[in-house]
Every structure is written in C-alpha cells, then in structure tokens.
N, C-alpha and C positions, 0 to 999 in steps of 0.2 A: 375450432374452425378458424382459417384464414383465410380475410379476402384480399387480392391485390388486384391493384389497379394502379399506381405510381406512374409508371411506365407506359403504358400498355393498350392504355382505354382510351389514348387520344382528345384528351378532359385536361384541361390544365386545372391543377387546384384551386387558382383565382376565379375562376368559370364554377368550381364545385361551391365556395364559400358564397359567391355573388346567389346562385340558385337555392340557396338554404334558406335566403332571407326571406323567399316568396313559399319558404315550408312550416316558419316558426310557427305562425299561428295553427296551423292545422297540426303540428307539433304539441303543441299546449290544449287540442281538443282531445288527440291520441293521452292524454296525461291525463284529463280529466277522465275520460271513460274506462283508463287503469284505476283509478282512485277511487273511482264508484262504483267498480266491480259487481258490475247489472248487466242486463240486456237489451237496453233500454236505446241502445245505437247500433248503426250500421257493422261499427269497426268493434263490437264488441266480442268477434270472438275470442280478442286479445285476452279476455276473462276465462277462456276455457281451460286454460291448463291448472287454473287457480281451483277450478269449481271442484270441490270434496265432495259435494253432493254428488251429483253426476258420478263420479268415482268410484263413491260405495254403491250407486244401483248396480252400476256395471257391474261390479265385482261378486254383489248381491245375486244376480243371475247368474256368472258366470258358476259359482259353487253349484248352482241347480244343472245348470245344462253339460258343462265340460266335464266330466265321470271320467274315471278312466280309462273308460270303452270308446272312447271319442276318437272318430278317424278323420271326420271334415267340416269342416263348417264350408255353406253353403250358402255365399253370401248373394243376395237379388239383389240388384240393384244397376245404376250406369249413372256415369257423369260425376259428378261432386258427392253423390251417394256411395261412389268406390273406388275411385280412383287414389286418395290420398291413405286408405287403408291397403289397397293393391300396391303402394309404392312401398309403404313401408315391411309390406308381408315378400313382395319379390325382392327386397334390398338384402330381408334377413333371411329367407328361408324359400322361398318361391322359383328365385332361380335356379336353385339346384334339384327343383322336388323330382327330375327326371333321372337323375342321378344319383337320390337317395328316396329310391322306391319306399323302404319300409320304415322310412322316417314318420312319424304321425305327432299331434293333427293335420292335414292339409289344408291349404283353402280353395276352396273351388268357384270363382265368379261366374256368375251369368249375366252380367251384361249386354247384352245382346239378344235379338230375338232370331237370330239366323235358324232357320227351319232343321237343318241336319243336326248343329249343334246341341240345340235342345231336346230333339226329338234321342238324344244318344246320351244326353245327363239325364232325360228321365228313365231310361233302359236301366243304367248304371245303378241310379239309385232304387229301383224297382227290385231290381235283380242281384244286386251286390251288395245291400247292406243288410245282414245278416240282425240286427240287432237296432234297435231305433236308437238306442244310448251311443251308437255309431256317429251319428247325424245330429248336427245343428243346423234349422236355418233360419237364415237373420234377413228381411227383407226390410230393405230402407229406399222411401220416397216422403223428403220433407211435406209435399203438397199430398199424398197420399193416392193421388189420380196419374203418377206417371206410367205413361200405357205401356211403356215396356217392361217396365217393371211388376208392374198389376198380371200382366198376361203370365209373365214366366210364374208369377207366384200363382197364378189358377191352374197354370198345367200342373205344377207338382202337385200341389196341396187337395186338388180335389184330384187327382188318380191316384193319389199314393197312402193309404188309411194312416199313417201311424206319422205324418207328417205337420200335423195340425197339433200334435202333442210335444213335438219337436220345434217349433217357430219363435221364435221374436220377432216384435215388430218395431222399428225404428221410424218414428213419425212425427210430427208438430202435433203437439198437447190437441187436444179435441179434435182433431181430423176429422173428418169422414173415415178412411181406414182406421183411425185412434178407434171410433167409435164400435167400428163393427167387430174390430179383435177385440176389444172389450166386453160385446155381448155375448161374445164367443170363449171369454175367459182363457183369452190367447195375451201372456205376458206383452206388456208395449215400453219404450225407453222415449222419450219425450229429446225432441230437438227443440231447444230455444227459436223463439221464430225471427230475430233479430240476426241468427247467423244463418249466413248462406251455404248452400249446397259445397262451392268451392271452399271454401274456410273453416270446414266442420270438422276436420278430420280429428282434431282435441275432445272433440264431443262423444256423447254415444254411438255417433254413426261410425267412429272408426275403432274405438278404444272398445267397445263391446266384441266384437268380432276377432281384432285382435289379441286380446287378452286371452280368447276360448280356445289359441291356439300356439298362447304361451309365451308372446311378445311381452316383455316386463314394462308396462303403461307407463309406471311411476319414472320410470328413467327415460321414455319417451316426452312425457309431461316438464319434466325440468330440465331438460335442453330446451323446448319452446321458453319456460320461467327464464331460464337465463340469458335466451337470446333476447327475449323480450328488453330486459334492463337495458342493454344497449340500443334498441329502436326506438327507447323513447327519449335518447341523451339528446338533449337541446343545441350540442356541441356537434356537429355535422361530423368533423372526422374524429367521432366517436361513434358514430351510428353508421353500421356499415349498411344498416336499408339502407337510410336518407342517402349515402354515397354512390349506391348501388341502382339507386332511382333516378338521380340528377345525370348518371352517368349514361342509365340507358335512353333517357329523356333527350342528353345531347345528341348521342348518336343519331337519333330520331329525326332530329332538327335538319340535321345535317345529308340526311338519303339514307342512312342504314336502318329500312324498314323493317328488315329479316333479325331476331335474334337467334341465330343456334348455340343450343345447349348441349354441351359435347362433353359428353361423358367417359369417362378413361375408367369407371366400375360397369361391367357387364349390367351388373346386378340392381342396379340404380334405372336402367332404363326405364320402368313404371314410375321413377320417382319424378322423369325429364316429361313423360306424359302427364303426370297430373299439374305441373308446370304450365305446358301449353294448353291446360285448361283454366288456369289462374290467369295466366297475361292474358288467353284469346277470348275469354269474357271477361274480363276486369277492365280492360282498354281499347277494346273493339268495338266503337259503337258514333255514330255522331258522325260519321264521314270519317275518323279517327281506326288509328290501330298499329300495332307493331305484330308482324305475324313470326308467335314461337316455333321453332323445330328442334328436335332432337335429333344428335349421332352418337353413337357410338367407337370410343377408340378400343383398340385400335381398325375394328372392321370398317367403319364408313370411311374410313382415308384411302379405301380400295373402293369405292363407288362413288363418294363425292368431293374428296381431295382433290381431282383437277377443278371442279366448279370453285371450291372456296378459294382455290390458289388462282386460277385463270381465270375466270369469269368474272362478271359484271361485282363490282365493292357496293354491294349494297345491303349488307350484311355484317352484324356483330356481334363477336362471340361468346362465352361463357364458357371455360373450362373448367369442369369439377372434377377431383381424384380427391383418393386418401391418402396418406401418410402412412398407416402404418395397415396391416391385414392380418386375421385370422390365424388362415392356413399358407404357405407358400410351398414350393418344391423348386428343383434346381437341374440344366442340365448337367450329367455325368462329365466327368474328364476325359473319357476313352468312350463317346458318344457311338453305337452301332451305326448311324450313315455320318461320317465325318465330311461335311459339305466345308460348314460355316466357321471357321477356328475363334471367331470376335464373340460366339455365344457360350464358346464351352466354358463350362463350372459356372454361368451365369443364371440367376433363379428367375423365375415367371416373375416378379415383382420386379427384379433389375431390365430386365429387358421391358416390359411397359413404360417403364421410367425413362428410358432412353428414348421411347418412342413420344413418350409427352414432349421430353423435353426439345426433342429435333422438331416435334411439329410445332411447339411456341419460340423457336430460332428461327424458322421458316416463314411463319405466320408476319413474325416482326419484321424478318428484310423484305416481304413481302408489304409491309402498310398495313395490315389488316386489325382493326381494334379488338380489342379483347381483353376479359377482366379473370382471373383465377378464383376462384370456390378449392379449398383444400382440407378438406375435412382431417380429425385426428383418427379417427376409424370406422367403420360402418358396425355403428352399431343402435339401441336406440334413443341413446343421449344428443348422436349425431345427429341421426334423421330428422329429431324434433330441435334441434339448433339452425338443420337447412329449411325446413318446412316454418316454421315460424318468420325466419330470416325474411323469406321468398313474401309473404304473404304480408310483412311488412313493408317491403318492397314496393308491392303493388301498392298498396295505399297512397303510397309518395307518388308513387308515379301517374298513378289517376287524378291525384289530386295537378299535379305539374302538366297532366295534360287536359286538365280540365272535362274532366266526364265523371259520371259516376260511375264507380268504382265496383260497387255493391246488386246493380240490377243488371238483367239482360232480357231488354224485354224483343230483340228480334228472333231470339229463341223461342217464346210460346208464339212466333208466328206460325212454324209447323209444330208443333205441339196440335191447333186450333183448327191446320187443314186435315191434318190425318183423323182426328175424331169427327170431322165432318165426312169424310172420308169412308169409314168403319160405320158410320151409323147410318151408310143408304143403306 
C-alpha cells in the first residue's frame, strides 16, 4: 500500500513534524497496549489480529457449519456489527454476486428492519432452502439488546424450524443474549468487551462470517500485523496513520469539514461506508466532527464533479485505487460503433487510470486538497492493510482532536426513545 500526500494535502511537512510532538506520548500508550497484548484498553483492538485464540474458535465452527452444501450465510446484524465484514465480502466477492448467480457461498445482510425487505428474506429462506446445511446464520450484537437486530433474528428463527440448529451467536461473554443461546445450546463466539462495535472487524464479529464463505482470514489478519508495525513507529513520516491524522486534522483547522472518500474500485464502496462509520463516531461528538462521504470513480464525477470542482472548498479528499486487478479486458481494434479513435485497443484498467489520473490534474489546478491511498491489489492482505491503516488513523486523530475516540454516547440516545417507544 501507498500513501501520498507530498504534494497534495496542502500540510507542509514542518506543520506534519511540529504536530507529532503533541502525538508521542499517546504513541508510547498505542506501544504499550501492543506489548501487553490484552484487553484491558480502549485501543486494544490493535491485539486482534494477534489473537490465535479467537482464530481457532472461528475456524472451530467454521468446520461444523460451512459443509459443502452451504449456499449463504445470513449475517443479522447493522452498524459496527457488519459493516467492516460487508466491506471486505463486497470488495472480494459481493459485488459481483449479480453477475455470478451460481457462484456460492453467498452472503446475505439484514441490517435493516425495512418491512418488505424482510418480509421477502424470510419468504426466500422458508421456501428456497432446500436443505438446512444450505444456511448459516450468524447474528452479532456486542450489547446483545440491539432492537434491530434482536427483531430480525425473532422473525427468522422463531417461523423457520430448522433455523435455531443453523445459528451462531456473536456477543460479549455473559450477555443477556450470551445467556439465553446458551440455555438454548445455541453455539456463541465471545467479543472482547474492550473493542468497540467499529473496530471489531479482526474479531469474531467479522472473521466468523467471513471465513464460512471462504475469505482466507489469515492473509486478512496479517495485512492489519503489518500495517500495524508502521502505526506504531515513533518516527512520524514512518507512520502513515500518524501522517494521515495530522493531515486530516489540519485540514479541519483550516474549514475542510467534509472528507470524501473517492473511490476509483467499484467494489470497495462497502469498504468507504464502513469508513464513514469509523470517522462519524470516532470524532463526532463534543460540538466536534469532520463529516465522511463516499464516491465513487468513475460514476460520481457525473453527479457531483461540478460541486467538488465549483462549489463551496470546504472539503478534503482521499483517493483510493489499486495498482494492479484480477481480471481486465480491452476494447477491440475494429470496435462495431467506431465513435471514439483515443479508446481503441485500450483495456478497462487503462481507461480508469486516465480518468484518475485527469481528475487528480484537475483537482490540483483547481486548489483542492487531497491525499492518495493506492493499494497493490484487492485482495485480502490489502483490505486488512487499509482497514487497520484507517482505524489507526482515527486514534491519532481523536486524540489531536481531543475527544474520545472509543464511545458514542449520543447514539443510545435513540436507541433509549425507541424502546420507550415499542414498550407503550
């Protein structure tokens, strides 16, 4: 993975090194809680990619549940419970699953409790799953009482018989749900209760699910291992968080309260949404906040290209692509509609690349700041190098903006009305 920012970000290096000084110490706290590899702190889930334990239960289940008959895992859950498992399942297989029908396992989210939606996954699964060995489902709520979560798993599980033999439960050790899947001699995967919802994805919350659908963990796990090593160098521009934090911190200072996250892989978009879940609780709070968004290249340059170009500067960007892809294809020489003559014998990957490359020439005669993310490929040594990156990120950056990092407590505000709500 490559970050730049040289150039680009509008940060002069003297401004990067002066701001690291107000980082060391919280630098040397991130050190000490890699060294004691516990969970015994906020920032610990810097420990999760380390944890073997964790690893072998995962893996432990996965032998029982993922058979060869397995066609989806049916993950319940919303918010920090799925989002960082949906980034890495759309990056490698998700966004294609419309276009490779008979591809299996799938994964299928219910996050949400939208009335037609659900009312049409449990049809699906009532009526289309021939065989229960078909079907995993994995329902994760750290606190164990989230109502959307709770409801979707009462609609399945109690109208569909053969569903409750089918389940894991993803939850903080002794829960309440802990407890009842246990009376129930319903398998359960324990979340450390020291990591948060956002930061879990190394955990069983996402590494469970993942795995039962073929993601190779271990090479997820050690892109976070080795991103890690550099977020904890003491040396700033060795540490492309700490750089990556002071940078988006200045901008901040400065009016660019907007970061967009502009994505140049289709297929990463779940990965810029669990993003705007990271920054929009990690530093939204106290009067405080920088509001994330996500685009897409090259489609949002056709719906909000004139705002980022004409419109109000109050916004900072983040371009991420890969380097190298999968699959490519090319068009023909003697194309059937000959419009364009600058595209022919040119492959889908050269033509994106031209398009990145005109909108960061555009961007810069324009003023606009902006730092590069350029991954070596989408795969999932990558994912857990950006996902770890990002999430060290925030640390620094909560910390340089003085809030904490790790809770959100105007979230259980509605949480608190809608259970009052439901229980006249």
């Amino acid at each position: 993975m490559i970050f730049r920012f040289e150039e680009t970000a509008h940060v002069k290096k003297e401004e990067i090194e002066s701001q690291s000084t107000l980082l060391q110490e919280y630098n040397e706290k991130l050190n000490k809680v890699a060294q004691l590899n516990n969970y015994l702190y906020d920032e610990s889930s810097l420990n999760l990619p380390f944890d073997e334990i964790i690893v072998e239960k995962v893996l432990k289940l996965r032998e029982k549940y993922a058979t060869p008959k397995l066609k989806y895992v049916l993950d319940i859950g919303i918010g920090g419970s799925n989002l960082g498992t949906k980034a890495v399942y759309d990056a490698l297989y998700g966004y294609y699953d419309i276009v490779e029908p008979h591809r299996f396992p799938k994964m299928i989210f219910a996050d949400t409790n939208d009335p037609e939606f659900i009312y049409k996954l449990y049809s699906f699964l009532k009526n289309q799953i021939t065989d229960p060995e078909e079907l995993v489902i994995n329902a994760i709520s750290k606190s164990g009482k989230t109502t959307e979560t709770i409801a979707n798993l009462e609609i399945i599980t109690s109208g569909i018989d053969y569903t409750r033999d089918r389940l894991v439960i993803t939850t903080s050790y002794n829960s309440d749900l802990w407890k009842i899947a246990k009376s129930l001699k319903i398998d359960c995967l324990p979340i450390p209760n020291k990591v948060g919802g956002r930061f879990s994805t190394f955990s069983s919350v996402g590494l469970f699910p993942l795995c039962c659908v073929g993601v190779n963990i271990p090479e997820l796990l050690r892109g976070a291992m080795e991103t890690r090593k550099f977020g904890l160098n003491r040396n700033v521009f060795k540490n492309p968080s700490m750089v990556s934090a002071i940078i988006q911190f200045s901008n901040y200072t400065k009016g660019k309260l907007i970061n967009n996250n502009f994505f140049f892989e289709s297929e990463l978009e779940s990965l810029g949404k669990w993003y705007v879940q990271l920054m929009g609780e990690s530093v939204g709070k106290d009067g405080k906040g920088i509001t994330p968004t996500v685009s897409i290249g090259s489609t949002d340059l056709h719906s909000m290209g004139q705002l980022y170009l004409g419109g109000i500067k109050d916004k900072y960007f983040t371009f991420v692509s890969s380097k190298t892809h999968g699959k490519n294809i090319s068009i023909p020489k003697n194309p059937t509609i000959e419009i364009m003559e600058e595209v022919e014998e040119k492959s889908a990957a050269e033509i994106m690349s031209a398009i990145l490359k005109g909108v960061k020439i555009t961007f810069a005669k324009n003023n606009l700041p902006f730092t590069e993310i350029v991954l070596d490929d989408i795969t999932e040594y990558s994912l857990g190098e950006f996902m770890q990156f990002k999430m060290l990120e925030m640390m620094y950056l909560g910390k340089l903006m003085g809030v904490n990092t790790f809770d959100q407590p105007n979230v259980e505000s509605y949480k608190e009305e809608t259970k009052k709500i439901l229980s006249q």
